[in-house]
N, C-alpha and C positions, 0 to 999 in steps of 0.2 A: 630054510624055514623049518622048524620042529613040527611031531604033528599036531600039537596043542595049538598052534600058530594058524596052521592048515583051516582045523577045525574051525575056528574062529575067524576064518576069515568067509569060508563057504557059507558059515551061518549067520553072518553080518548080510552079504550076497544075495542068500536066500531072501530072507528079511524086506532088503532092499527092493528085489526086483518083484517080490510079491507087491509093494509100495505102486509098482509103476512107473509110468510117466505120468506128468501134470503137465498143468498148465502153465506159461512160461510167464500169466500175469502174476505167480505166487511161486515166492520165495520164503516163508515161514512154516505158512501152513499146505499141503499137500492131499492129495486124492487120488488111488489107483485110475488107469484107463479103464478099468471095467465099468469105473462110476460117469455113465455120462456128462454129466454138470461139474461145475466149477467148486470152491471152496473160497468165503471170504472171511475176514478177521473184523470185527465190528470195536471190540476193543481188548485190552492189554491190562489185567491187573499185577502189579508187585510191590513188594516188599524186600528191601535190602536192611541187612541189619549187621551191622557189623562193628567190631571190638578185636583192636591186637593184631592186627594183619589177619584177620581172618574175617571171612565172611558165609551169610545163609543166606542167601537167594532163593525167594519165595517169588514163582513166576504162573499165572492161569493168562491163558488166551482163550477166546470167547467164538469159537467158528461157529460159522451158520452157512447152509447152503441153499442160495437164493435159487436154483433152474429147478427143484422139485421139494416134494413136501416130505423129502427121504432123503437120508444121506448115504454115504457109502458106507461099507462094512468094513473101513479101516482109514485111518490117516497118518498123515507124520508131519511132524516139521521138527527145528532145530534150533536149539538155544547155543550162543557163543560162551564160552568162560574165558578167561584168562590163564587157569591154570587147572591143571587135572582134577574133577572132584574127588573127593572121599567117602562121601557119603551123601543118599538120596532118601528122600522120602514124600510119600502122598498123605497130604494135608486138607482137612475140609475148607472149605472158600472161607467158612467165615471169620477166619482169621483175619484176611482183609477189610471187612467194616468193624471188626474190635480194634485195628490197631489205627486206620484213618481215626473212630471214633474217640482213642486215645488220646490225637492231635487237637479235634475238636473242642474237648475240653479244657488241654491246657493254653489255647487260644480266650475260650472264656473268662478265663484265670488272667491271663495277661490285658483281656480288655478291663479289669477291673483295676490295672497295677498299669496303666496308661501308655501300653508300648508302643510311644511314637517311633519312634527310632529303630524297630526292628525286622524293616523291611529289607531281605537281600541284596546284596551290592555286588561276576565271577572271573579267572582264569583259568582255562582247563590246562592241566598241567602236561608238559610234553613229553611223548611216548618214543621211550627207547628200544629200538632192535635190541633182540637178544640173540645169543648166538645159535649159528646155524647146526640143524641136523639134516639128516639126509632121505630117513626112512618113514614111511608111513606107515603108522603106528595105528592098529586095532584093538580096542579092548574086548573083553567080553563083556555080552550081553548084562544090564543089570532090569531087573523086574520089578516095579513098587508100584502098585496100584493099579491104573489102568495102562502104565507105562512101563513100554519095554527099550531102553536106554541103551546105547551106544556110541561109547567113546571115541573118539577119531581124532590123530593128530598127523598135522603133515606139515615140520618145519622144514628150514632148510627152500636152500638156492630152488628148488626143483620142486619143493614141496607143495606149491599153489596150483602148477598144470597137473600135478596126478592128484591131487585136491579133487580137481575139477572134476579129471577123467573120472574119478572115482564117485563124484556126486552121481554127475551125467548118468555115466550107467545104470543108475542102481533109480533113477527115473527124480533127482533131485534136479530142480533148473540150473543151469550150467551159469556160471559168475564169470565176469570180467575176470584176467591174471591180476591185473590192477587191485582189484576189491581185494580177490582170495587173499593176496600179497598181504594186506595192511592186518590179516590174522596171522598168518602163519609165519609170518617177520617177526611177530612178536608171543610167539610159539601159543596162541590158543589152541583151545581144544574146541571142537566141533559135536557135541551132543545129538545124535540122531536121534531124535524120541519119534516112537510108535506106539500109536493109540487105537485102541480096539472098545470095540461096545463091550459093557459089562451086565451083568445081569439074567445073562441069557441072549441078551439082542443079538441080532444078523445082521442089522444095520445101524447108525444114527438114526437120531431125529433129526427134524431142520435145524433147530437150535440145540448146540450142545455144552453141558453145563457139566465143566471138570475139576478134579478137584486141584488143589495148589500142587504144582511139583518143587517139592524143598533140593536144593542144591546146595552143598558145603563145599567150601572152598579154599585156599591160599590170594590171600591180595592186597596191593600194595597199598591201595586205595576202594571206595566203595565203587562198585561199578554194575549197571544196567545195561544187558543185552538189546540193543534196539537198532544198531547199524545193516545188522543184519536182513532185517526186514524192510528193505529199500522197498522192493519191488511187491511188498504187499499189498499198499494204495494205505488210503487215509484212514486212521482208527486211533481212539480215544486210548489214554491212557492213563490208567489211578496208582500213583505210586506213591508208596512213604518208606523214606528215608531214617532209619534210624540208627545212630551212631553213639558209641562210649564219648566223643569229644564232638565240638563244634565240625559240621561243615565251614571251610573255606566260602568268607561270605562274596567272594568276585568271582570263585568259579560259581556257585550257585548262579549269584545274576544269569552268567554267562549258559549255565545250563536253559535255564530257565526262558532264556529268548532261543535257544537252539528247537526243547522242544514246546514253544509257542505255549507256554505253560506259566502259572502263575502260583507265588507260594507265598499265602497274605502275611503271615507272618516269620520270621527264618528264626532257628537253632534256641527254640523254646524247650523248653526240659525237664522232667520230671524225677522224681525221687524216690517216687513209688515204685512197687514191682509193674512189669509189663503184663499186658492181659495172658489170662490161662493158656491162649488158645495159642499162644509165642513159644510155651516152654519147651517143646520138640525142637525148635530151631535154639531156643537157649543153649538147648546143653549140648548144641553143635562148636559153642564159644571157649574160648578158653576161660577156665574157672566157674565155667556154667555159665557167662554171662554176668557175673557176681559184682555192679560197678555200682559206684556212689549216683551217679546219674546219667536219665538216657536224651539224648537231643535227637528230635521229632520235627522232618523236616515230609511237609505232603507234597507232592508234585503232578497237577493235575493241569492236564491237556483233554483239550477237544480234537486235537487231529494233527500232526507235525508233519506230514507226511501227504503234502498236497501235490497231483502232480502237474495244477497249473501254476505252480508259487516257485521260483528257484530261488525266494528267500528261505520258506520253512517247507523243506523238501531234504530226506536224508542223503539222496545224491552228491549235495553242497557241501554234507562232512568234511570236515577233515583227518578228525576221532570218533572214537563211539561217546556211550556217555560215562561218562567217570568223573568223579566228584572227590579230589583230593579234601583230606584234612583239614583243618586250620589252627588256631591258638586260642589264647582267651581271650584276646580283642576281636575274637569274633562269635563270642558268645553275646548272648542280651546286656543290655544295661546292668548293671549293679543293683538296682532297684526294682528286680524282677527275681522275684524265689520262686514261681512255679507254684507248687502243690506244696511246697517245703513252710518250714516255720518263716516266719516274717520278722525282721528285725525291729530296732525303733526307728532306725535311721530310715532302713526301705519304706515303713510307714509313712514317715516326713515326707518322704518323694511321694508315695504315690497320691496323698492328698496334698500335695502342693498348692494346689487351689484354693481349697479353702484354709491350709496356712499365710497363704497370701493374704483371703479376704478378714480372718483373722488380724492380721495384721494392720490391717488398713483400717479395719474399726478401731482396736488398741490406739490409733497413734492418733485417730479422731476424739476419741473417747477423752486421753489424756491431753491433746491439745483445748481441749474443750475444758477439763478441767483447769488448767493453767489460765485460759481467758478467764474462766469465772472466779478464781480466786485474786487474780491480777484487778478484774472489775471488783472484788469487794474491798480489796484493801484499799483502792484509791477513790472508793466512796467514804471508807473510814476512814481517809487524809484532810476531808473538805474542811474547811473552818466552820464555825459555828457561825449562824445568823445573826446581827446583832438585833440588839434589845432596841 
């Protein structure tokens, strides 16, 4: 091991073991032993956005610590990727109600362009081992905002027990070989984030209110970190999906009943630019982000993660959540432009109705004519009276 290596492993270490031990009922979010009381997760906001095999993961969790009206003076938990980031950054929250609110509207849009038909129908696509490495892999520390970031990879046959060991230690709750396996098979990375009061503070508050942590990525597919936090207990989740092409409308369904979530209308789309508050993650895209249109899919749950339910319970997984592609039979009807110019033809569709009722008076109107001129001219056939 070089000493750059060394270095960076003591200070991952240090890090860690200032973390603590926690409580073995939370695996996301964490709390040193110094802090008497627990740490719970009430809910989950994100954002995926992605174009070109790339992706920005925009992820806030929302802790609160119910056993005092204080929180500790540090925490961590751990978001999963797929593949190594390259770049991080701290985001104000309210990214997340400009870009739900984006959805909103072009919902409005669509109730006016009659989108019967555009409710989701999913398959999640199946996830292939990649090939094995051996060594557990430490990055160095990255710093952005209130978050101090560490990288962690541990493929390979062996890579799941020193996973673990190497959680355990460092006071992270220690995972099934089973669980670790189903990431490190598939060579993710392991993000240790560390969170610290800013401001000045010594401690949290009860409730604590962080900003987005942005993550850029490599991926094959769009994909949400959520398997991870089995053993959080139950918490709401606001997520919108936004993608260069259609989501796949039968893995969607199939998301959708996984996490006990509902998305009234699916792969509605816009043509306009994305809200202000997007463009730091834009220009994480390749070309800036720079596409003809964006499909805007929200995925909103009140809780997946019951632990009296082994229907909607993340134990039951079989994958995490990831949400392949699709084509353009899985885009909206043909007679839905979004925000975009309207045809004549989408016109004709969207009032159909009253080209129907239109039509059914025309064919009154003219039937009506034909009986009345049919009645005059066989009144003007009659013979004369005689004299």
């Amino acid at each position: 091991m070089s000493q750059h290596q060394k270095r960076v492993v003591l200070l991952v270490a240090a890090l860690f073991m200032a973390v603590g031990g926690t409580s073995p009922a939370s695996s996301c979010c964490m709390v040193p032993l110094t802090y008497p009381g627990d740490v719970d997760q009430s809910r989950q906001d994100g954002i995926v956005l992605f174009h070109d095999g790339r992706e920005v993961l925009l992820v806030r969790v929302a802790p609160t610590f119910p056993d005092f009206d204080y929180g500790p003076d540090r925490m961590a938990w751990i978001v999963t990727v797929p593949n190594k980031p390259d770049h991080y950054a701290a985001i104000e929250p309210e990214v997340f109600t400009e870009t739900q609110q984006l959805y909103y509207r072009l919902r409005q849009l669509a109730s006016k362009q009659r989108p019967y038909d555009l409710m989701p129908t999913v398959s999640m696509g199946s996830d292939s081992a990649v090939a094995s490495k051996s060594a557990l892999i430490i990055d160095e520390v990255v710093a952005v905002g209130p978050y101090e970031i560490t990288p962690v990879q541990a493929p390979g046959p062996g890579g799941a027990q020193a996973l673990n060991d190497y959680l355990d230690q460092r006071g992270f709750p220690a995972e099934s070989l089973e669980e670790l396996e189903w990431f490190t098979s598939r060579d993710f990375t392991f993000l240790c984030v560390e969170v610290r009061p800013e401001n000045g503070a010594t401690k949290f508050a009860k409730n604590v209110e962080l900003p987005a942590l942005q993550i850029s990525f490599a991926s094959e597919a769009p994909y949400y970190p959520a398997r991870y936090s089995a053993r959080q207990g139950n918490f709401a989740l606001g997520l919108t999906v936004v993608t260069s092409e259609p989501l796949a409308r039968d893995s969607l369904r199939e998301m959708q009943w996984q996490l006990a979530a509902r998305t009234p209308l699916a792969n509605l789309f816009t043509t306009k630019p994305l809200p202000a508050e997007l463009s730091p993650a834009l220009a994480q895209l390749p070309g800036n982000g720079d596409v003809e249109r964006w499909y805007v899919n929200p995925i909103i749950s009140r809780g997946f993660n019951r632990a009296d339910d082994d229907e909607f319970s993340i134990h039951t997984w079989s994958g995490d959540v990831t949400m392949p592609i699709g084509d353009s039979s899985d885009g909206p009807p043909s007679w839905y432009s979004g925000d975009g110019p309207r045809s004549v033809w989408q016109s004709v569709q969207t009032h159909q109705d009253l080209v129907v009722v239109v039509s059914v008076l025309s064919a009154l109107v003219t039937g009506f004519v034909v009986w009345l001129r049919s009645r005059v001219r066989s009144r003007g056939r009659r013979p004369l009276p005689r004299e």
